[in-house]
N, C-alpha and C positions, 0 to 999 in steps of 0.2 A: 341672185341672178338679175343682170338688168336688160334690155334690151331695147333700143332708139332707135337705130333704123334713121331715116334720111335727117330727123333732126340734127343729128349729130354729124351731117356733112354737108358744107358752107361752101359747095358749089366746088371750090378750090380748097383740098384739106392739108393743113402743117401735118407732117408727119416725118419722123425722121429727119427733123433738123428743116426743111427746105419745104417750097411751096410744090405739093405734087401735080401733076396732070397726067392724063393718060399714058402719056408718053414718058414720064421716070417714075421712077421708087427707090426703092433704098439702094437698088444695085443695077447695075447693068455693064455691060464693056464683058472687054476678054477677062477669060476665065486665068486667074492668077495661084500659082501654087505656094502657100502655105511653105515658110520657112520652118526651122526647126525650132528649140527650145528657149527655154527662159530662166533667171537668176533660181532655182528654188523649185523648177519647175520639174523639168527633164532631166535636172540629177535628183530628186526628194521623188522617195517611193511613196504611193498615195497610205495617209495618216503615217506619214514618219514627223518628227518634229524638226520645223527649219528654224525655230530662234523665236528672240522676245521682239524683234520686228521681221516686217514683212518681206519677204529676198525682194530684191530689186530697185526698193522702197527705199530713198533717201530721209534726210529726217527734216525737210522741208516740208513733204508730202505727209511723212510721219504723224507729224505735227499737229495737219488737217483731221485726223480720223480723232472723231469722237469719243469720249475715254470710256463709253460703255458699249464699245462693237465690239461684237467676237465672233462677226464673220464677215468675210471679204473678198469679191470676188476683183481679184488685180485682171486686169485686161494689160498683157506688154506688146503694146508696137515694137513691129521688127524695124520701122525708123519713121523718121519724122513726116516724108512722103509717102510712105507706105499702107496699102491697104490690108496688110497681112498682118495676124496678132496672135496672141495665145492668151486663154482665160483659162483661170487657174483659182479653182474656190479653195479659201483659207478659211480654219474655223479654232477659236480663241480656245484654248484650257491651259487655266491659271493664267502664268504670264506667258507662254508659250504657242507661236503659232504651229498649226499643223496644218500640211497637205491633205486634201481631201480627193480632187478630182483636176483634171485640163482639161482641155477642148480644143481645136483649131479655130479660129476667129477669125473674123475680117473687122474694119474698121472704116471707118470716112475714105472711097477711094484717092482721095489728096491725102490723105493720112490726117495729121494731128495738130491742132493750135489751141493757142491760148485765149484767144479771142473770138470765140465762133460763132458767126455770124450768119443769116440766113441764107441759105442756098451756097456757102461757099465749098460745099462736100469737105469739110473738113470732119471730125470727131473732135469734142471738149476734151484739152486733156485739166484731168483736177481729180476730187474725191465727194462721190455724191452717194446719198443717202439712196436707200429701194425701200418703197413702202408700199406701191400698188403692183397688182397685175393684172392680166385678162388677157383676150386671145378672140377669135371666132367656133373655138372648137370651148367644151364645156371643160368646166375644172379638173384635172387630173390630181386634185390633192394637193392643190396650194398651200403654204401656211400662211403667205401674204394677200391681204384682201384681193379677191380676187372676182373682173369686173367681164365677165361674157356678154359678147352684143354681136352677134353673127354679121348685122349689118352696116355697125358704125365703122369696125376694123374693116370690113369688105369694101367700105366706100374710100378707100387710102389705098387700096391695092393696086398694082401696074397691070395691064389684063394678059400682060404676058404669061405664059404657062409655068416658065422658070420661079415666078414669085407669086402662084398663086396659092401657096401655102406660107409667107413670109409672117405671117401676122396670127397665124395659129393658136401661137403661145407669145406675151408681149411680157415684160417686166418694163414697170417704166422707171428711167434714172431720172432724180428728180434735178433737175436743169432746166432751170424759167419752167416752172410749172407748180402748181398747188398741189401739196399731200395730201393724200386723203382723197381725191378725186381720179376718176377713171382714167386710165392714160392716154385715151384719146381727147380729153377733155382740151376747149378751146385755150385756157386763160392762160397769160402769157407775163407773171408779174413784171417781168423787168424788159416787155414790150417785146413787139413780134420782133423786131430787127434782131436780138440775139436769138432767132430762133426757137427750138419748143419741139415737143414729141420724138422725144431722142428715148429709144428704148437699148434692152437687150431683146433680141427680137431671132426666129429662125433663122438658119443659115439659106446663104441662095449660091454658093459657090464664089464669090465675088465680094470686092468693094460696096459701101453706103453711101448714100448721102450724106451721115451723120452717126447716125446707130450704131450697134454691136450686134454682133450674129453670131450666134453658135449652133452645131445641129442639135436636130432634135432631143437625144438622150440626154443632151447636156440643159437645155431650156426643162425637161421635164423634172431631171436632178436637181436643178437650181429652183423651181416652184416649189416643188417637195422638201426641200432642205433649208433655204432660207426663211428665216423665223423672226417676225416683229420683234419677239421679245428679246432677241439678241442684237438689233439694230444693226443690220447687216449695213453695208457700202459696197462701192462697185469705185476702184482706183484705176485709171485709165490714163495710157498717154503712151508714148514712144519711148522706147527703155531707157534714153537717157535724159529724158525730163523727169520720168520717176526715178530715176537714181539722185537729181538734183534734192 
């Protein structure tokens, strides 16, 4: 258990991709509804087997994923602009992936790039490793390190009502950010301009500035089930960039 409190917030805190202040966080605007399914997703009954790759998953993208993961949570953008997504946890036996669980998700309200840069509300689309987590509220059975600080995540918060639980449960994607460290943690290897503090993070009904949101049963699923010793990843982007 760690707990910082105002060290941990630099007046102005990166979180979720962009510089927050009172007045944003990771969502805001009209409430947008949640498209339907995905390659593997909404036709695979949860633990049936969809294949020795991942549906939707090009072998570009393929490629990326580590030869020793054998869990994966794909996030599909319903399209390039779009704030709407489906996360969908994949988990390895033998060569074979299987369905596990989905969720409804949102993503960057601009939707998806390649190039994401601070403040521009887009979501990274690529393939990143999860190795930390934490939240404001205490561990509910992590199997990934897991970093509670009631007041470092409270001080990233927007004071509006709608996201005063956002930050509850945080998994952080590792994008410009050091492993191993808290996910609110400042450092920014490859400089603030590409942004920093991109998590999977609670749902709030809406678009991010950057993050990924699932509701709660699903953030609690994925603490619980995601396991270091299987090098989990989180593959994210608009369905047809991960089809490339």
């Amino acid at each position: 258990m760690r707990r910082g409190g105002a060290r941990h917030a630099i007046g102005a805190v990166l979180a979720c991709g962009v510089l927050l202040t009172a007045a944003t966080a990771c969502g805001q605007g009209a409430e947008r509804k949640v498209a339907g399914g995905a390659p593997g997703a909404a036709s695979a009954r949860p633990g049936q087997a969809v294949g020795i790759r991942l549906p939707g998953v090009g072998e570009r993208m393929s490629r990326q994923l580590p030869p020793d993961t054998g869990q994966a949570v794909v996030v599909y953008g319903e399209g390039p602009d779009s704030p709407d997504s489906l996360a969908v946890l994949y988990e390895k036996q033998g060569s074979a992936w299987y369905r596990t669980q989905s969720w409804p998700a949102h993503n960057g309200r601009l939707g998806w790039t390649t190039d994401h840069r601070i403040d521009d509300e887009h979501s990274p689309v690529g393939v990143f490793t999860l190795t930390d987590a934490g939240g404001t509220r205490t561990d509910p059975g992590s199997r990934l390190r897991y970093w509670y600080d009631d007041n470092a995540y409270a001080a990233m918060l927007n004071p509006e009502p709608a996201h005063a639980h956002d930050f509850d449960y945080v998994i952080a994607i590792d994008y410009n950010r050091l492993k191993g460290a808290p996910p609110f943690d400042w450092n920014r290897p490859d400089g603030v301009d590409k942004g920093g503090g991109i998590w999977l993070h609670m749902d709030h009904g809406d678009g991010t500035s950057a993050c990924v949101t699932v509701p709660e049963p699903g953030m609690k699923t994925l603490l619980r089930t995601l396991d270091p010793a299987r090098h989990p990843v989180v593959v994210m982007g608009d369905r047809e960039r991960l089809r490339s």
